[in-house]
PDBQT receptor file of N, H, CA, C and O in Angstrom, charges set to zero:
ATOM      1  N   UNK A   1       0.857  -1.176   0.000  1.00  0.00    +0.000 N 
ATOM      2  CA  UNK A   1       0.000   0.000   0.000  1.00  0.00    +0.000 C 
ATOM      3  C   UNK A   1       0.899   1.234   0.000  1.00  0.00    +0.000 C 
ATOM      4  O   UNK A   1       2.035   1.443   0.427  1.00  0.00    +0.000 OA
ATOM      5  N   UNK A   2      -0.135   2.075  -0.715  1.00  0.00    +0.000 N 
ATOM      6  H   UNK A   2      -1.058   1.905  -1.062  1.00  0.00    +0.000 HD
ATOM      7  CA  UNK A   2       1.128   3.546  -0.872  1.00  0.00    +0.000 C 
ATOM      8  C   UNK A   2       0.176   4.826  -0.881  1.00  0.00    +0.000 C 
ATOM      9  O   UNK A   2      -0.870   4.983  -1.511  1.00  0.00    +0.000 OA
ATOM     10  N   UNK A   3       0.916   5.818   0.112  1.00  0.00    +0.000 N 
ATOM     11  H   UNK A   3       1.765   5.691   0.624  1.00  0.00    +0.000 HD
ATOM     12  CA  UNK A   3       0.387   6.587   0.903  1.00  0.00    +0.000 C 
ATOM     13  C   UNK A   3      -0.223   7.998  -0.432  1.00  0.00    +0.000 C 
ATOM     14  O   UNK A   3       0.433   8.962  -0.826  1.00  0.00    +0.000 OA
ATOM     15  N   UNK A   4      -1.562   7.622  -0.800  1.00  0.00    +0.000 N 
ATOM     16  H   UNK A   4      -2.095   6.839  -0.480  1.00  0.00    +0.000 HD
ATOM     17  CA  UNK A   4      -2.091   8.781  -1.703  1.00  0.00    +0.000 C 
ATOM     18  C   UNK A   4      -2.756  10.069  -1.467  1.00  0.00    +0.000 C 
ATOM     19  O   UNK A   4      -3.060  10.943  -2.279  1.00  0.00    +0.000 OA
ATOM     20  N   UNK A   5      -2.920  10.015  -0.208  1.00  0.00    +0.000 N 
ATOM     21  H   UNK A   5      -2.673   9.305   0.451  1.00  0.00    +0.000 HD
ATOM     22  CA  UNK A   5      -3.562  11.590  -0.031  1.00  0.00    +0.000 C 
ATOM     23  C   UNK A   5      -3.515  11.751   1.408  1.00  0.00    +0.000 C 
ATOM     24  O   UNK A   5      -3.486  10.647   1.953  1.00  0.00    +0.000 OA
ATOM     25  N   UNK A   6      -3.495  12.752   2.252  1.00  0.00    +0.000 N 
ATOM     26  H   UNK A   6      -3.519  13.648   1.809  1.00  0.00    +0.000 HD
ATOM     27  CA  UNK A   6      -3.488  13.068   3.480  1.00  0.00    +0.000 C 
ATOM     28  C   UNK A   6      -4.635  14.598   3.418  1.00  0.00    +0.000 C 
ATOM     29  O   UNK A   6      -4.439  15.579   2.700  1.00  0.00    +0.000 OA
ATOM     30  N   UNK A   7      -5.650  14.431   4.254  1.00  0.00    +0.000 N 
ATOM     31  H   UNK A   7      -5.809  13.634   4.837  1.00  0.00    +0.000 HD
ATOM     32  CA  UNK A   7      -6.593  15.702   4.206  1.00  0.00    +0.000 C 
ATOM     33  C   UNK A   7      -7.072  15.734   5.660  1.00  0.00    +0.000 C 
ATOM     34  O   UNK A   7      -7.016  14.705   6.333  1.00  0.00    +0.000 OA
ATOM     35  N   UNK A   8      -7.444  16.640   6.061  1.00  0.00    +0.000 N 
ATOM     36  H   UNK A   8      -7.489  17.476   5.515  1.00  0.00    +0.000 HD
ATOM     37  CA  UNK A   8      -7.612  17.474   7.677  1.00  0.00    +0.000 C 
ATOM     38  C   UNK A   8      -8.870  16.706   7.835  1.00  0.00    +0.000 C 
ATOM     39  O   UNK A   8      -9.961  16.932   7.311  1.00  0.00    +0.000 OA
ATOM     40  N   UNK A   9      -8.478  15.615   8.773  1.00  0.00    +0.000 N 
ATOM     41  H   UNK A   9      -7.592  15.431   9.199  1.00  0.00    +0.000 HD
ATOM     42  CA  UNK A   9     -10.490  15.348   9.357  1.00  0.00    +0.000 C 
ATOM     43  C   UNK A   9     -11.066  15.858  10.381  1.00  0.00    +0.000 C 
ATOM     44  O   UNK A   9     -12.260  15.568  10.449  1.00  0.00    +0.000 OA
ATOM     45  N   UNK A  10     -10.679  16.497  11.189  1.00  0.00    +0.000 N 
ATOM     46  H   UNK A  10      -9.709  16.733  11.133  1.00  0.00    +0.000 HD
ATOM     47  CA  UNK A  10     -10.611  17.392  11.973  1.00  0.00    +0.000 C 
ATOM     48  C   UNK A  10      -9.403  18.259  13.015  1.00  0.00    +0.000 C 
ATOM     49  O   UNK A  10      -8.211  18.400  12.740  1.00  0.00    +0.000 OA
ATOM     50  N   UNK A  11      -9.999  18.682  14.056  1.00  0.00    +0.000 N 
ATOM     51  H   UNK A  11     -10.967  18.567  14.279  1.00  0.00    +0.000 HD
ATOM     52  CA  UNK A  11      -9.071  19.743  14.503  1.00  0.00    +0.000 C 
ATOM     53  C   UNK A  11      -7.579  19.288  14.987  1.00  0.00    +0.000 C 
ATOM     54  O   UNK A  11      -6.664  20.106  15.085  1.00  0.00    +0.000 OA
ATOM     55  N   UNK A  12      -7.423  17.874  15.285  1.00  0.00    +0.000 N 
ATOM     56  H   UNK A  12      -8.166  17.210  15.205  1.00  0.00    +0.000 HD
ATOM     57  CA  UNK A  12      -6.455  17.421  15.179  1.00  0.00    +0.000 C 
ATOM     58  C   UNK A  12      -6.225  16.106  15.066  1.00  0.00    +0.000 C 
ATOM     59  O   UNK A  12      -5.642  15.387  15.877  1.00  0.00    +0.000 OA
ATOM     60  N   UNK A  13      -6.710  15.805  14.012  1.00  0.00    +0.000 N 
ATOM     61  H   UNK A  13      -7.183  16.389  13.352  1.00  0.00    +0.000 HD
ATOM     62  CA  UNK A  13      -6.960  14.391  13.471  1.00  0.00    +0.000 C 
ATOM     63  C   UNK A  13      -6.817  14.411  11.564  1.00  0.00    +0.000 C 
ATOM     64  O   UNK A  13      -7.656  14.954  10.845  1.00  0.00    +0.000 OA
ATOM     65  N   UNK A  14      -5.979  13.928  11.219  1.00  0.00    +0.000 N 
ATOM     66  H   UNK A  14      -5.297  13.488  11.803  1.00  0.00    +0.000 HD
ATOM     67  CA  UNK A  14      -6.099  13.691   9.572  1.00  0.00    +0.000 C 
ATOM     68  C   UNK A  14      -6.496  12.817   9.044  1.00  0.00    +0.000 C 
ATOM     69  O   UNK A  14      -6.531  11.792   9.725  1.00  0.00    +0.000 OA
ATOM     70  N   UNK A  15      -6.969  12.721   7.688  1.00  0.00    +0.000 N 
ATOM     71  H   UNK A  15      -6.940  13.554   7.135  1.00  0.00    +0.000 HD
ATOM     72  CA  UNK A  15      -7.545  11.371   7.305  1.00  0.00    +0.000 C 
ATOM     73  C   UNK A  15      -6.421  11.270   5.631  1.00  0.00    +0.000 C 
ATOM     74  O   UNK A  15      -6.174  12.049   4.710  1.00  0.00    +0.000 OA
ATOM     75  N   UNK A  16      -5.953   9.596   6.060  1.00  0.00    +0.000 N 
ATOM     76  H   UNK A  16      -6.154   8.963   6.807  1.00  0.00    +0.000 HD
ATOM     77  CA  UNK A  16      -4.846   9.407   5.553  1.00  0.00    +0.000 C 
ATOM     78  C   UNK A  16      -5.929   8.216   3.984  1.00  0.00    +0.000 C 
ATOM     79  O   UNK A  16      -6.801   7.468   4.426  1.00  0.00    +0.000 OA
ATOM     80  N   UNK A  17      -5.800   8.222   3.080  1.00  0.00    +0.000 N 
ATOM     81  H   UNK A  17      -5.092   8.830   2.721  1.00  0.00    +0.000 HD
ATOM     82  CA  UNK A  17      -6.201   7.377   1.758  1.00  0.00    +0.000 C 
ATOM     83  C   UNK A  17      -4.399   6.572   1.549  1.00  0.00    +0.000 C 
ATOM     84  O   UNK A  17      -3.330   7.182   1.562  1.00  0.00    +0.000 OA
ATOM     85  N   UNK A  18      -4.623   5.031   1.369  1.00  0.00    +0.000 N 
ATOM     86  H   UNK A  18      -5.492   4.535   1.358  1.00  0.00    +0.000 HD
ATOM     87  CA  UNK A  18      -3.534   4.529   0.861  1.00  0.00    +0.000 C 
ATOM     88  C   UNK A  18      -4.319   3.546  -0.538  1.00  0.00    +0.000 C 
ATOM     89  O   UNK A  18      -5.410   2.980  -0.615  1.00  0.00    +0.000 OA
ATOM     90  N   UNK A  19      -3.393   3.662  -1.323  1.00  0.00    +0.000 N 
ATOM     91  H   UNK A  19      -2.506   4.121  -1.260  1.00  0.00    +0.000 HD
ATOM     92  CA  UNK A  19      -3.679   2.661  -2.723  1.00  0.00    +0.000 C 
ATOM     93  C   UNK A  19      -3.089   1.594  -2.599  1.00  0.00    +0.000 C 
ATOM     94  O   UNK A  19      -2.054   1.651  -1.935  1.00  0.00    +0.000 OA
ATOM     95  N   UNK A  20      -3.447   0.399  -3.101  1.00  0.00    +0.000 N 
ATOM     96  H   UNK A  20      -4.288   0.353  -3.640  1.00  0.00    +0.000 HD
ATOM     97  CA  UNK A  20      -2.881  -0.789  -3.516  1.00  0.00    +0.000 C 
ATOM     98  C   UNK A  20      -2.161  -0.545  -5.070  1.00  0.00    +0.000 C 
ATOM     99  O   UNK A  20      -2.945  -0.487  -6.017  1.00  0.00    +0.000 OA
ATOM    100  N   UNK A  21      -0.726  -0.407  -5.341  1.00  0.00    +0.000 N 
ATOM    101  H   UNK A  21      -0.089  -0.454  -4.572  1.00  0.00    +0.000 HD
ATOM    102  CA  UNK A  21      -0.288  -0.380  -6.664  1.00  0.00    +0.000 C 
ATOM    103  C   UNK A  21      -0.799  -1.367  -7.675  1.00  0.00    +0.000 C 
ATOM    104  O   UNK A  21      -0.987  -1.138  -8.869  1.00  0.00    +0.000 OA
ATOM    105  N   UNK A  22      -1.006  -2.536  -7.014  1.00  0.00    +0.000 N 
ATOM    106  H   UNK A  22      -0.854  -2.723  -6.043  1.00  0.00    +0.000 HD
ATOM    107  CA  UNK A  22      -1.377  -4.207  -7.997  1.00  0.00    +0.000 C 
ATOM    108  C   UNK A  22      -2.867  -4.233  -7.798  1.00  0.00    +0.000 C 
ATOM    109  O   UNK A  22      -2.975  -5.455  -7.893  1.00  0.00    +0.000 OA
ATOM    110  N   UNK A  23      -3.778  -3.929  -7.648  1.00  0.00    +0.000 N 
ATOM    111  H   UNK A  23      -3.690  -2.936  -7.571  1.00  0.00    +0.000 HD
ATOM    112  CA  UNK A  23      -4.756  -3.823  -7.479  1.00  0.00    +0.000 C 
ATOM    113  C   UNK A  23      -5.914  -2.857  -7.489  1.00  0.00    +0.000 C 
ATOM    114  O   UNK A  23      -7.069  -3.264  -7.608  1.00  0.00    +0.000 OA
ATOM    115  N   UNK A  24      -5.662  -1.791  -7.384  1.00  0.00    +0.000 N 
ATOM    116  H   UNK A  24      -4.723  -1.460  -7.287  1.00  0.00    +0.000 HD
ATOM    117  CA  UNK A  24      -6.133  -0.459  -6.972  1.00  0.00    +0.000 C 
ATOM    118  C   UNK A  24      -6.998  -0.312  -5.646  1.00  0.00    +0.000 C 
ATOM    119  O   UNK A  24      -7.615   0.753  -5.607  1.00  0.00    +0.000 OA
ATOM    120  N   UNK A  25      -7.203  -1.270  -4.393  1.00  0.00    +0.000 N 
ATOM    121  H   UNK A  25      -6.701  -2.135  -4.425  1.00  0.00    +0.000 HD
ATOM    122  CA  UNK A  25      -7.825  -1.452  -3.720  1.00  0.00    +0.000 C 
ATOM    123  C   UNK A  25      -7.491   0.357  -2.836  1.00  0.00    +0.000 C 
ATOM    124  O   UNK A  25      -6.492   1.006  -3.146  1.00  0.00    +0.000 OA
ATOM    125  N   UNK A  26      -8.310   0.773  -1.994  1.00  0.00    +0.000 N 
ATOM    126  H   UNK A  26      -9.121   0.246  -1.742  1.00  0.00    +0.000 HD
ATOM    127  CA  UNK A  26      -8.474   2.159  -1.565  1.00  0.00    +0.000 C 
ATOM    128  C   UNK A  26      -8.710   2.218   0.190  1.00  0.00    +0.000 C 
ATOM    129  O   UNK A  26      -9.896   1.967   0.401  1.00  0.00    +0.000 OA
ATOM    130  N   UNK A  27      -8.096   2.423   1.259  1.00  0.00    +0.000 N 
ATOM    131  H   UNK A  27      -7.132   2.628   1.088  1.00  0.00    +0.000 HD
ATOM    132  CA  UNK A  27      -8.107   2.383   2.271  1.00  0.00    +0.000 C 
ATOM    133  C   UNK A  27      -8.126   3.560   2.916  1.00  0.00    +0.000 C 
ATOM    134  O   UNK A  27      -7.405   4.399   2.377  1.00  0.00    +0.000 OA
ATOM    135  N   UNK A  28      -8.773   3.974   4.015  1.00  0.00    +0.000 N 
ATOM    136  H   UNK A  28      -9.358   3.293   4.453  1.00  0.00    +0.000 HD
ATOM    137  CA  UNK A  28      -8.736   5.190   4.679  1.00  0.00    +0.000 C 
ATOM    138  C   UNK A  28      -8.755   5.341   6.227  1.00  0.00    +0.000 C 
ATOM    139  O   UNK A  28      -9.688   5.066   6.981  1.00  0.00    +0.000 OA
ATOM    140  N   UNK A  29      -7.676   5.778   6.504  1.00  0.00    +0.000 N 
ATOM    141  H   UNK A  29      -6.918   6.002   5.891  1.00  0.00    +0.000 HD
ATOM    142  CA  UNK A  29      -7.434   5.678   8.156  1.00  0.00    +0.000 C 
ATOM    143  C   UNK A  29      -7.369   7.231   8.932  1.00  0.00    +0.000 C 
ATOM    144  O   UNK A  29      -6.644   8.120   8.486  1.00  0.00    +0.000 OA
ATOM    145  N   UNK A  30      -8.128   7.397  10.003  1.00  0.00    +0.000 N 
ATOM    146  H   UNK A  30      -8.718   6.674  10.365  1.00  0.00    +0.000 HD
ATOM    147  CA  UNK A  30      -7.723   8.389  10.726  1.00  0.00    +0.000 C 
ATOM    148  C   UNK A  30      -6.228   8.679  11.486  1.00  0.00    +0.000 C 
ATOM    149  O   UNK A  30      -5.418   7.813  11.817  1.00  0.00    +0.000 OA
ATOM    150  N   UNK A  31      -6.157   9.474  11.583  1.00  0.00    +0.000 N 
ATOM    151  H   UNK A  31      -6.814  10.178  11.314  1.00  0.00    +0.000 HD
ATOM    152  CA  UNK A  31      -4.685   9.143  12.803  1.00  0.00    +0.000 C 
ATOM    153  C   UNK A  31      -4.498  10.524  12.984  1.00  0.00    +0.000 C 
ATOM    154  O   UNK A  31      -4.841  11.391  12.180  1.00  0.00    +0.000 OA
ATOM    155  N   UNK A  32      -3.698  10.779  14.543  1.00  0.00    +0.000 N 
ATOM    156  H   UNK A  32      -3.419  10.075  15.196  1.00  0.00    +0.000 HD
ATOM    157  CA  UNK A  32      -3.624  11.681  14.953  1.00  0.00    +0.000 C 
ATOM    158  C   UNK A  32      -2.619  12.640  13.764  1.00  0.00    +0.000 C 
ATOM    159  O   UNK A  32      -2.037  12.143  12.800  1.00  0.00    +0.000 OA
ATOM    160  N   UNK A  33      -2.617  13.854  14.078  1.00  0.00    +0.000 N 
ATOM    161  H   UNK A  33      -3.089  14.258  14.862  1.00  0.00    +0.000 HD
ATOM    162  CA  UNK A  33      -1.967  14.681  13.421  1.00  0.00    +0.000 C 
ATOM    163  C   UNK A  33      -0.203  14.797  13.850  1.00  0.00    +0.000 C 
ATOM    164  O   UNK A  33       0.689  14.914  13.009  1.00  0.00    +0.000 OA
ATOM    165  N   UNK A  34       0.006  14.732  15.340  1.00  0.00    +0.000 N 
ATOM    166  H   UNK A  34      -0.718  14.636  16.022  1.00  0.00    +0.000 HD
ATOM    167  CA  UNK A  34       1.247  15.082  15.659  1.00  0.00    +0.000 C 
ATOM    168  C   UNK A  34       0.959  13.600  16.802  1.00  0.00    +0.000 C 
ATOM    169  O   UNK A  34       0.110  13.500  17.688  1.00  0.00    +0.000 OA
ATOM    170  N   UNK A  35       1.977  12.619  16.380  1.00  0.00    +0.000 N 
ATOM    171  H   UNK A  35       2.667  12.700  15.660  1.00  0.00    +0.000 HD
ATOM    172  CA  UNK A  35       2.318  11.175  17.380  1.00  0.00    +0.000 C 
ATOM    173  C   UNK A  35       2.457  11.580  18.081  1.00  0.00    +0.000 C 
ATOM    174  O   UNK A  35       1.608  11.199  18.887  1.00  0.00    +0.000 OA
ATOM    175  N   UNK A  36       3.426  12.664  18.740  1.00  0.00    +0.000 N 
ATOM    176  H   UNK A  36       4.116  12.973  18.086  1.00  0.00    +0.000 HD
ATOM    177  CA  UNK A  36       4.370  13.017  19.500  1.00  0.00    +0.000 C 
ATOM    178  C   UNK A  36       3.171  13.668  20.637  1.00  0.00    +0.000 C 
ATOM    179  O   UNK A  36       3.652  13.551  21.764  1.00  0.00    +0.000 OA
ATOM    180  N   UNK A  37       2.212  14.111  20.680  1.00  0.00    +0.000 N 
ATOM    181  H   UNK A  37       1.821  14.206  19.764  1.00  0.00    +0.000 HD
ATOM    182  CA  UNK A  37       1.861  15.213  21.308  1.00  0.00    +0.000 C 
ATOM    183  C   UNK A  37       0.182  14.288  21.562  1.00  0.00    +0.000 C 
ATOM    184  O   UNK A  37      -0.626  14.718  22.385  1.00  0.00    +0.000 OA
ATOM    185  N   UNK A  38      -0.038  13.317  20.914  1.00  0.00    +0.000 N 
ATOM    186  H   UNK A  38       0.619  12.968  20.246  1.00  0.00    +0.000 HD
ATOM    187  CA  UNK A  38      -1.238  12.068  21.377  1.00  0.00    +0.000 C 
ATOM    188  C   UNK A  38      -0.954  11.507  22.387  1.00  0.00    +0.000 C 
ATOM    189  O   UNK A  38       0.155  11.103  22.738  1.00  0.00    +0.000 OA
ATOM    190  N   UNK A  39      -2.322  11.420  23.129  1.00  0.00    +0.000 N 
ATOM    191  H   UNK A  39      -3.223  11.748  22.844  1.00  0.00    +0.000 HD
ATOM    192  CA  UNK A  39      -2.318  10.416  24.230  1.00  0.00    +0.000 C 
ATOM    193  C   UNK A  39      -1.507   9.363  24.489  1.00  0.00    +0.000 C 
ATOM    194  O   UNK A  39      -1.121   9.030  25.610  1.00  0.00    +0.000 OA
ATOM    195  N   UNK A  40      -1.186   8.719  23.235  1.00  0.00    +0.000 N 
ATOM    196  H   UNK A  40      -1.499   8.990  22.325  1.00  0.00    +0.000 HD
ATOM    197  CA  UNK A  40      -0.780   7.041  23.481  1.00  0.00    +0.000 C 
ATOM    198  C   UNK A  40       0.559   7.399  23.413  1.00  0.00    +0.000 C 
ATOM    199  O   UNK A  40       1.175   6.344  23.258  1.00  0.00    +0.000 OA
ATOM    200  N   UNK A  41       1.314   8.309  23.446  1.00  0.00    +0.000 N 
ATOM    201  H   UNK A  41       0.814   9.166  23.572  1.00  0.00    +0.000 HD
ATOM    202  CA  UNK A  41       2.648   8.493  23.309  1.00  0.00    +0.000 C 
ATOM    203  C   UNK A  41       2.804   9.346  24.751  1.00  0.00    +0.000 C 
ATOM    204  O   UNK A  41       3.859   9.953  24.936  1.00  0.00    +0.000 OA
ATOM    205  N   UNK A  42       1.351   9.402  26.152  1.00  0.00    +0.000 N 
ATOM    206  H   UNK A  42       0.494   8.909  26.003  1.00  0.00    +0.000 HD
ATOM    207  CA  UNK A  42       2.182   9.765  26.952  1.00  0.00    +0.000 C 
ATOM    208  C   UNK A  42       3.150   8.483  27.469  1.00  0.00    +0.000 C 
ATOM    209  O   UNK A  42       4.270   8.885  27.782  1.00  0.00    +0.000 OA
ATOM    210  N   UNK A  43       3.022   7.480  27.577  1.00  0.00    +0.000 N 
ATOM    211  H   UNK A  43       2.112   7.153  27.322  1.00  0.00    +0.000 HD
ATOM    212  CA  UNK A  43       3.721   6.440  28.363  1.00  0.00    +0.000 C 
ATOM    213  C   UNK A  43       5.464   6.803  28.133  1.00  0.00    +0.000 C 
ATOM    214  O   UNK A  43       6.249   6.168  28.838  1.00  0.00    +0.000 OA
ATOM    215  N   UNK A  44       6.004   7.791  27.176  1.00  0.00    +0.000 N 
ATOM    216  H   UNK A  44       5.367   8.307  26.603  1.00  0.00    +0.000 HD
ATOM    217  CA  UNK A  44       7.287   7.999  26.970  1.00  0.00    +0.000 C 
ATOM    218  C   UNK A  44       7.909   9.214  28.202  1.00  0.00    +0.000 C 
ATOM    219  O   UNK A  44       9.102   9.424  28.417  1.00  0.00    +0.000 OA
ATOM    220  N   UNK A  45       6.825   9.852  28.846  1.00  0.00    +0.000 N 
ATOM    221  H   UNK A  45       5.856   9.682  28.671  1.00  0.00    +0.000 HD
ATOM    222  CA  UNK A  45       7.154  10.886  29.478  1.00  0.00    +0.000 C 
ATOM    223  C   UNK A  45       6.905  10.300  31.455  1.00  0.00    +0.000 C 
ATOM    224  O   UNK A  45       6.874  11.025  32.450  1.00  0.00    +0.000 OA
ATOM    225  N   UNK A  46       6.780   8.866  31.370  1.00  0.00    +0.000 N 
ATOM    226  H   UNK A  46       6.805   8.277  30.563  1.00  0.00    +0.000 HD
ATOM    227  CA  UNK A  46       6.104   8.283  32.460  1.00  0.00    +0.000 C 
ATOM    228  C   UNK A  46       7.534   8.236  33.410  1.00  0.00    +0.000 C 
ATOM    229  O   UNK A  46       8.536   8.836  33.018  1.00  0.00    +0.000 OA
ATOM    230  N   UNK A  47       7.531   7.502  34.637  1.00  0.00    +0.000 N 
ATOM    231  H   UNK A  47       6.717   7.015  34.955  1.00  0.00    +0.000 HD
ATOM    232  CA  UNK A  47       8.513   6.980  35.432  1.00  0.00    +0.000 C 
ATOM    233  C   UNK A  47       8.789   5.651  35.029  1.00  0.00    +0.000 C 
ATOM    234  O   UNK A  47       9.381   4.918  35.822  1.00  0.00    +0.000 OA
ATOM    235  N   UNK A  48       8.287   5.025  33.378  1.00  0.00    +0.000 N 
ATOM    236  H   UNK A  48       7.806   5.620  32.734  1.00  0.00    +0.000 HD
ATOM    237  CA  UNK A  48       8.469   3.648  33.835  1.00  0.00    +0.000 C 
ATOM    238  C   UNK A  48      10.053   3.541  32.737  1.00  0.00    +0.000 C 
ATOM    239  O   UNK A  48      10.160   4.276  31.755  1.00  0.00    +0.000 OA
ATOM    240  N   UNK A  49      10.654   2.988  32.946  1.00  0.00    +0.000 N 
ATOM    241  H   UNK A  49      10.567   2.390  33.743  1.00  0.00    +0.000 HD
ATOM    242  CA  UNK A  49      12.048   2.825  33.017  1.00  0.00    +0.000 C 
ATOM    243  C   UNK A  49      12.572   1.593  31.859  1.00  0.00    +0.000 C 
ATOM    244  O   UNK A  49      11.784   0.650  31.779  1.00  0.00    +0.000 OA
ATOM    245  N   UNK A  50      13.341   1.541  31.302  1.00  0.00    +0.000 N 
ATOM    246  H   UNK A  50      13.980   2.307  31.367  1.00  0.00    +0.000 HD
ATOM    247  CA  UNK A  50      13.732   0.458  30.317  1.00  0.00    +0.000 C 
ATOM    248  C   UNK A  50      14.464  -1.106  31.590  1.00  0.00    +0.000 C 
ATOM    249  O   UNK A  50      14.833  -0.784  32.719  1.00  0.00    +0.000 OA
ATOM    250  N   UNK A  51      14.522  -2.186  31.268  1.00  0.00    +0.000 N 
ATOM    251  H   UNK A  51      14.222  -2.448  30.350  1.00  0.00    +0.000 HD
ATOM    252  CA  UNK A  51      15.383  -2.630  32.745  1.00  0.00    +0.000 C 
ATOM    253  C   UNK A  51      16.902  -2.595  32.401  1.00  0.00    +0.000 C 
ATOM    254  O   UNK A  51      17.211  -2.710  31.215  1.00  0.00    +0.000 OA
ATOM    255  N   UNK A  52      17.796  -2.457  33.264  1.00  0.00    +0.000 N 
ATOM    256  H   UNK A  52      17.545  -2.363  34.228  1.00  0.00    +0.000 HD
ATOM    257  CA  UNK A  52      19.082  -2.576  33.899  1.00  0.00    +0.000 C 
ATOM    258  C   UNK A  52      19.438  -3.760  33.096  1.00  0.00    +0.000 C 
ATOM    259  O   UNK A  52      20.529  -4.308  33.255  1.00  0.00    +0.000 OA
TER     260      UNK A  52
């Protein structure tokens, strides 16, 4: 799959279209706008620790 369009789905959310080259099949995923600054990326700013 290969990444064909990226457009604003909302205020901080984009909506990503990928193509199938061999196929033309058409997929569409939300995802946050900035990884870095989403919820699921607080666990990097946590106390929990890599081990020793």
């Amino acid at each position: 799959m290969m990444l064909a369009r990226i457009s604003p789905a909302s205020e901080s959310y984009d909506s990503r279209t990928f193509v199938c080259t061999k196929c033309d099949h058409t997929q569409t995923r939300t995802v946050a706008r900035d990884p870095m600054k989403s919820e699921t990326a607080g666990w990097q700013y946590s106390e929990l620790k890599a081990p020793e």
